[in-house]
C-alpha positions as CSV (number, residue, x, y, z in Angstrom):
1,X,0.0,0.0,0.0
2,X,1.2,3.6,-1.0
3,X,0.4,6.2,1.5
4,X,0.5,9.8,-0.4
5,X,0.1,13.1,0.8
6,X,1.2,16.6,0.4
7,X,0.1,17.4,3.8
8,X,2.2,17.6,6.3
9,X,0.9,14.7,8.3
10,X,3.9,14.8,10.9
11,X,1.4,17.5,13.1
12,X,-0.9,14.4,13.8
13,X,1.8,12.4,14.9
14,X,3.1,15.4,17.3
15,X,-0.8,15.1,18.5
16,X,-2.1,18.2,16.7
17,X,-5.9,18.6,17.0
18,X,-7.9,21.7,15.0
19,X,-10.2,23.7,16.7
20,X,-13.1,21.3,16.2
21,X,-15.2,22.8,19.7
22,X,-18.9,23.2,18.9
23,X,-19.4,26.7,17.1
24,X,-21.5,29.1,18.8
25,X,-24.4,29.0,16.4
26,X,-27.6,31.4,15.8
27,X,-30.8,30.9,14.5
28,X,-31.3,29.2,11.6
29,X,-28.5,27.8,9.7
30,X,-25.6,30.8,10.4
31,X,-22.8,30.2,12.4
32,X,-20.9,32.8,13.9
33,X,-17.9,33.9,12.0
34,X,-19.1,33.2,8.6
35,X,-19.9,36.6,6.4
36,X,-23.1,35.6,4.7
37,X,-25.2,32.5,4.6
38,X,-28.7,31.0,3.3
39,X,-30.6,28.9,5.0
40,X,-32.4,25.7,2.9
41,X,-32.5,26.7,-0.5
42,X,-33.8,23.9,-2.4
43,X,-32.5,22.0,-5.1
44,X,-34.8,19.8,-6.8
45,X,-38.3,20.7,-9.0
46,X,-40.8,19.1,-6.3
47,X,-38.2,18.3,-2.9
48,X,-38.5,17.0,-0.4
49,X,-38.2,18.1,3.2
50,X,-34.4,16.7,3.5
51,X,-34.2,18.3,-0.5
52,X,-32.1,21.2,0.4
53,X,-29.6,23.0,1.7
54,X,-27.7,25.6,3.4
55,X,-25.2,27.9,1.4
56,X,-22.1,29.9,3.2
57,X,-19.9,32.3,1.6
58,X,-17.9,35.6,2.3
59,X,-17.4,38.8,-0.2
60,X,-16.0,38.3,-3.6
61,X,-16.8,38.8,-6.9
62,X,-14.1,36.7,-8.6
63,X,-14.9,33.0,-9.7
64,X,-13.8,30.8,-6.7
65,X,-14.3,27.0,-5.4
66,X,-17.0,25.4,-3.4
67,X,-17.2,22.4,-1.4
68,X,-20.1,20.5,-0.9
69,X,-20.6,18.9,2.0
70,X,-22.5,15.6,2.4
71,X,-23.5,14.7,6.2
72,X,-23.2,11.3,8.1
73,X,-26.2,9.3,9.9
74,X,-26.1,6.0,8.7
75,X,-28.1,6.6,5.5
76,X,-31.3,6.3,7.6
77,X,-30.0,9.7,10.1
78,X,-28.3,13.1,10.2
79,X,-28.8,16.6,9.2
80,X,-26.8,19.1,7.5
81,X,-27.0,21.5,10.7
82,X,-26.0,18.8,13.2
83,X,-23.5,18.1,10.8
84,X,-21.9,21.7,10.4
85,X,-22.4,22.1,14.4
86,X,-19.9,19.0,15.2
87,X,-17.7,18.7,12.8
88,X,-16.7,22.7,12.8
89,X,-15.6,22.9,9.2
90,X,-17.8,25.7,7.5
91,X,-15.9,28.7,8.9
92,X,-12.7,26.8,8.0
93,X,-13.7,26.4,4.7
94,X,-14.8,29.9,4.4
95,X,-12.2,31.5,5.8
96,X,-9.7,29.9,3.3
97,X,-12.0,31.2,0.1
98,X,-14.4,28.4,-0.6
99,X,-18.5,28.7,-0.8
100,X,-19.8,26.0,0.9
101,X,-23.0,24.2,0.5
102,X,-24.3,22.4,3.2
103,X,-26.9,19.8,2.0
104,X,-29.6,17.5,3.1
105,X,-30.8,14.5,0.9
106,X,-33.1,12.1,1.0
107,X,-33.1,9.3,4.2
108,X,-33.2,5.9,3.7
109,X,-36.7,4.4,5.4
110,X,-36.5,2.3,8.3
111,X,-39.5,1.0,9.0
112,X,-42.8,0.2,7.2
113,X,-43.9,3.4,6.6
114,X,-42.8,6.3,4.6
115,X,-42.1,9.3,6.1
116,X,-41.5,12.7,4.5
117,X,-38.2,12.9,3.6
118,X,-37.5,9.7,3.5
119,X,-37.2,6.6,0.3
120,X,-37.0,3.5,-0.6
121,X,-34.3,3.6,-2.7
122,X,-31.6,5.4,-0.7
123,X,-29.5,3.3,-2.8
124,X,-29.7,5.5,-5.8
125,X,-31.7,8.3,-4.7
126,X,-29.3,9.9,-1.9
127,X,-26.3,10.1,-4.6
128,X,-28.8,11.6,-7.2
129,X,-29.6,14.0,-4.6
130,X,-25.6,14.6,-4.5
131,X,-26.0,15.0,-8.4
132,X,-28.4,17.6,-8.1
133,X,-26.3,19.8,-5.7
134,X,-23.3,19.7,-8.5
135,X,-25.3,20.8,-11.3
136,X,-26.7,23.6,-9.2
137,X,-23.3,24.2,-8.2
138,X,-22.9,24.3,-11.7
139,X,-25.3,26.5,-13.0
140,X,-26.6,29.1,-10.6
141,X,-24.3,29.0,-8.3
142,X,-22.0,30.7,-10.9
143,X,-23.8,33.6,-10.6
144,X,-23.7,36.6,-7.5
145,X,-23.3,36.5,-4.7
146,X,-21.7,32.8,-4.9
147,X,-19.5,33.3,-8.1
148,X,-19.0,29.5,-8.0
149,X,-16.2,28.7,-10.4
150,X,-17.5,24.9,-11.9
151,X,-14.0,23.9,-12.6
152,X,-13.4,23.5,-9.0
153,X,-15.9,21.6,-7.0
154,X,-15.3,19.5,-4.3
155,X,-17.2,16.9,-2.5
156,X,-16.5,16.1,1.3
157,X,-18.3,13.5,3.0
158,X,-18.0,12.0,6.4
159,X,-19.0,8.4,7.2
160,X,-22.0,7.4,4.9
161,X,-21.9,10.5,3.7
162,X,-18.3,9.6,2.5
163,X,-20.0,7.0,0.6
164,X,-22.0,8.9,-1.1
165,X,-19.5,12.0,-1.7
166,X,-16.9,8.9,-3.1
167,X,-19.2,7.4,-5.2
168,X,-20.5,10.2,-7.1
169,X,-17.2,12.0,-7.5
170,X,-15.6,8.4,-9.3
171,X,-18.4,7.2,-11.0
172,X,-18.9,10.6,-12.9
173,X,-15.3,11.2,-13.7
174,X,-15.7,11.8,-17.4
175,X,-19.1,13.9,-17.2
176,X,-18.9,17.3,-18.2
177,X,-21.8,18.3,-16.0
178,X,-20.6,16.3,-13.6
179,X,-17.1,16.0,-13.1
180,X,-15.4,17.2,-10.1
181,X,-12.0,18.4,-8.9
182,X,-11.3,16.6,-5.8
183,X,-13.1,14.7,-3.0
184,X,-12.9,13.9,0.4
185,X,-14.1,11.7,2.8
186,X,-13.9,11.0,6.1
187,X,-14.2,7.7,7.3
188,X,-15.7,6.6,4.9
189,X,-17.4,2.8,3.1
190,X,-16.1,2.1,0.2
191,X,-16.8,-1.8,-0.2
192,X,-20.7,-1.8,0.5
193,X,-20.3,-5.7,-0.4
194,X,-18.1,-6.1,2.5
195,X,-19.2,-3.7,4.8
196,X,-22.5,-4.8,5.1
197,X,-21.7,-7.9,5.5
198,X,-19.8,-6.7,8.5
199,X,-22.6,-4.8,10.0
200,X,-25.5,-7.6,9.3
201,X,-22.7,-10.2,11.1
202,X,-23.1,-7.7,14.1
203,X,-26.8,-7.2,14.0
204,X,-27.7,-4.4,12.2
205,X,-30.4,-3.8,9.8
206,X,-29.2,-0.1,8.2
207,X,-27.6,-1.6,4.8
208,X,-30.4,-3.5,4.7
209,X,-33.0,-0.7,4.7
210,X,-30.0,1.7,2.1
211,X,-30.3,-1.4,-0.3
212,X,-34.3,-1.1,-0.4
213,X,-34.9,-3.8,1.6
214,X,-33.0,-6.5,0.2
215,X,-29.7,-7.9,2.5
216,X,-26.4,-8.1,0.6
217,X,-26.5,-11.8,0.2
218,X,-30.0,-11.5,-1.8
219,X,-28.3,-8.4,-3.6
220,X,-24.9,-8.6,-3.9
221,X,-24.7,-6.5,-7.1
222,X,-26.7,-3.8,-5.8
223,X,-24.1,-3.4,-3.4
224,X,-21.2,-3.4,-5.5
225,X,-22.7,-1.3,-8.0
226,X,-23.3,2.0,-5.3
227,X,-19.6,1.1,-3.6
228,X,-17.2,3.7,-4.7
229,X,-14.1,0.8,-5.0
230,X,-15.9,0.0,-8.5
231,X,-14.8,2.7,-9.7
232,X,-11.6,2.9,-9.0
233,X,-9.3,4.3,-11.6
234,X,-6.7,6.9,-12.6
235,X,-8.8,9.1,-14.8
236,X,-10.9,9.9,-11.0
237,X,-10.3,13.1,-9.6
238,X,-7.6,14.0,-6.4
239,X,-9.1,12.2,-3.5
240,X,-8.6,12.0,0.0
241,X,-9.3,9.9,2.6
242,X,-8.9,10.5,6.2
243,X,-9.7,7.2,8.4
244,X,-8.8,6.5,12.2
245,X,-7.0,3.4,12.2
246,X,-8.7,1.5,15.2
247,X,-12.0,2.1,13.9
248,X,-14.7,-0.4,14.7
249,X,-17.8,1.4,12.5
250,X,-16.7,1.4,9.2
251,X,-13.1,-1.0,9.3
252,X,-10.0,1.4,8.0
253,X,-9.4,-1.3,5.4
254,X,-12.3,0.6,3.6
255,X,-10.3,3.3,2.9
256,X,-6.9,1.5,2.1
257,X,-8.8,-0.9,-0.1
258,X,-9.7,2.0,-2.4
259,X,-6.3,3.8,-2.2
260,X,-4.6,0.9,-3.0
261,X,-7.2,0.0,-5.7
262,X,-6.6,4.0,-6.7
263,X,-2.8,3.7,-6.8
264,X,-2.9,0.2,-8.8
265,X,-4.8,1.9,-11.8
266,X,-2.5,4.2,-12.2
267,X,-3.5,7.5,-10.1
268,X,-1.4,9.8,-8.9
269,X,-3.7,12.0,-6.7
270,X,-5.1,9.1,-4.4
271,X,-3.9,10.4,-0.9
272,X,-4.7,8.1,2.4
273,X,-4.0,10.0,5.8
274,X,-4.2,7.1,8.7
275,X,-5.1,8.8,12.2
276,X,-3.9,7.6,15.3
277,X,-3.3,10.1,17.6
278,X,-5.7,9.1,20.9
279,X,-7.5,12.6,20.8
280,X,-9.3,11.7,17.4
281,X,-9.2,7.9,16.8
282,X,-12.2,6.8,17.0
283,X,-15.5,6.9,14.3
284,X,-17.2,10.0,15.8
285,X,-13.6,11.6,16.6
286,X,-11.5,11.7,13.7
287,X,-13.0,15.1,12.5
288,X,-11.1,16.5,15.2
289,X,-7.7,15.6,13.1
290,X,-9.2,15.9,10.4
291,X,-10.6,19.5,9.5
292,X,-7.2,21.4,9.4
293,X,-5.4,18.6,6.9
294,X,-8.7,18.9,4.6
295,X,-8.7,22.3,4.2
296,X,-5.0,22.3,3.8
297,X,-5.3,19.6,1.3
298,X,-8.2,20.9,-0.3
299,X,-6.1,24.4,-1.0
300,X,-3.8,22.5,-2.9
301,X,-5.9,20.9,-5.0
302,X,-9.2,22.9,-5.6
């Protein structure tokens, strides 16, 4: 396995954690700090509740990158405002000349009934939703106050969020309308095949529920269809993966499996950074190493 990075990883190692505190938030969507902001602007012809999101950005008028950020929650949970509260990486973002968008999608249904908001193909629908947020990146987010340049878009995801950032970046690396420039995700699945196979073996029913109801051994190529390791391959965009090394959620072999897989195609701009400092190595900690290497990275690359 080839670990690369242009970040200067040694800071984790020396126990360096960003400032990844709750930020004191307002009403609404803003978050102190951050210049201007727009709360749940929505991005499809008839959404849904979970069909929007919330837009951050400071004074400019030049063309300039965005990040889109997809949320964690188990397909089934989460919310873009829970989201930007714990993982404290809008103002971040913001401060170092990015737009960010903040979205919702569509939640997996748990149960027999169908709640608003929710679908029974989170399997497809949740990265269409992710679709939908680049082509309004796209196309009027190009215009003022946002000046969103489309040649630099990024994707970061945490968890299954990650999933979904990962597999819409790679399996869209040739289309025009929706290509992006780098992605990154934070802990996050990228063998569904195996990784629900690991969750069923310990009892749970989530991938069953993403997958429309149907377990991984009934569907096996549903799974490996939506996992972002199919589509490994050099022509994909620069990608990162952050992943706590002793984590017991989603295994970190998820993430070297598609670095390595990245790496043996031929790319040059798959990056893994391994966290094992004690402060931030665990599922629901890692953001704490992670924000100030992503923004960093992200710099670099966007």
């Amino acid at each position: 396995m080839r670990v690369r990075s242009t970040l200067v990883i040694a800071s984790l190692a020396l126990g360096m954690v960003s400032a990844a505190t709750h930020p004191a938030r307002a009403a609404g969507c803003a978050i102190v700090g951050v210049p201007f902001q727009k709360c749940d602007t929505a991005y499809a012809p008839a959404p849904s509740v979970n069909q929007k999101f919330d837009i951050f950005w400071k004074a400019g008028s030049s063309p300039r990158p965005a990040v889109i950020l997809v949320h964690s929650g188990g397909w089934i949970n989460g919310d873009k405002k829970d989201f930007a509260a714990k993982n404290a990486i809008v103002k971040p973002l913001v401060d170092a000349g990015f737009v960010v968008i903040n979205m919702n999608f569509r939640l997996a249904n748990a149960d027999a009934t169908l709640q608003p908001g929710e679908t029974n193909r989170a399997y497809s629908d949740q990265p269409a939703d992710a679709e939908s947020v680049i082509r309004w990146a796209k196309g009027s987010g190009r215009a003022s106050p946002y000046n969103i340049n489309p040649s630099r878009i990024a994707l970061l995801g945490v968890s299954t969020g990650g999933q979904i950032a990962l597999l819409v970046a790679l399996r869209n690396s040739t289309s025009p309308s929706l290509k992006v420039k780098a992605i990154v995700s934070w802990v996050g699945p990228t063998d569904l095949v195996k990784h629900a196979a690991y969750i069923e073996a310990a009892g749970s029913t989530v991938g069953k529920s993403w997958a429309g109801g149907c377990s991984v051994a009934a569907c096996p190529g549903r799974y490996q269809a939506y996992s972002p390791l199919t589509y490994a391959s050099a022509q994909n965009p620069a990608t990162l993966m952050v992943h706590d090394v002793a984590d017991t959620v989603v295994l970190y072999s998820q993430s070297t499996e598609l670095n390595d897989a990245q790496v043996a195609s031929g790319s040059t701009a798959s990056y893994l950074l391994p966290v094992s400092d004690p402060a931030c190595n665990s599922h629901d900690t890692v953001h704490k190493c992670a924000v100030v290497p992503s923004v960093g990275w992200l710099r670099n690359h966007l």
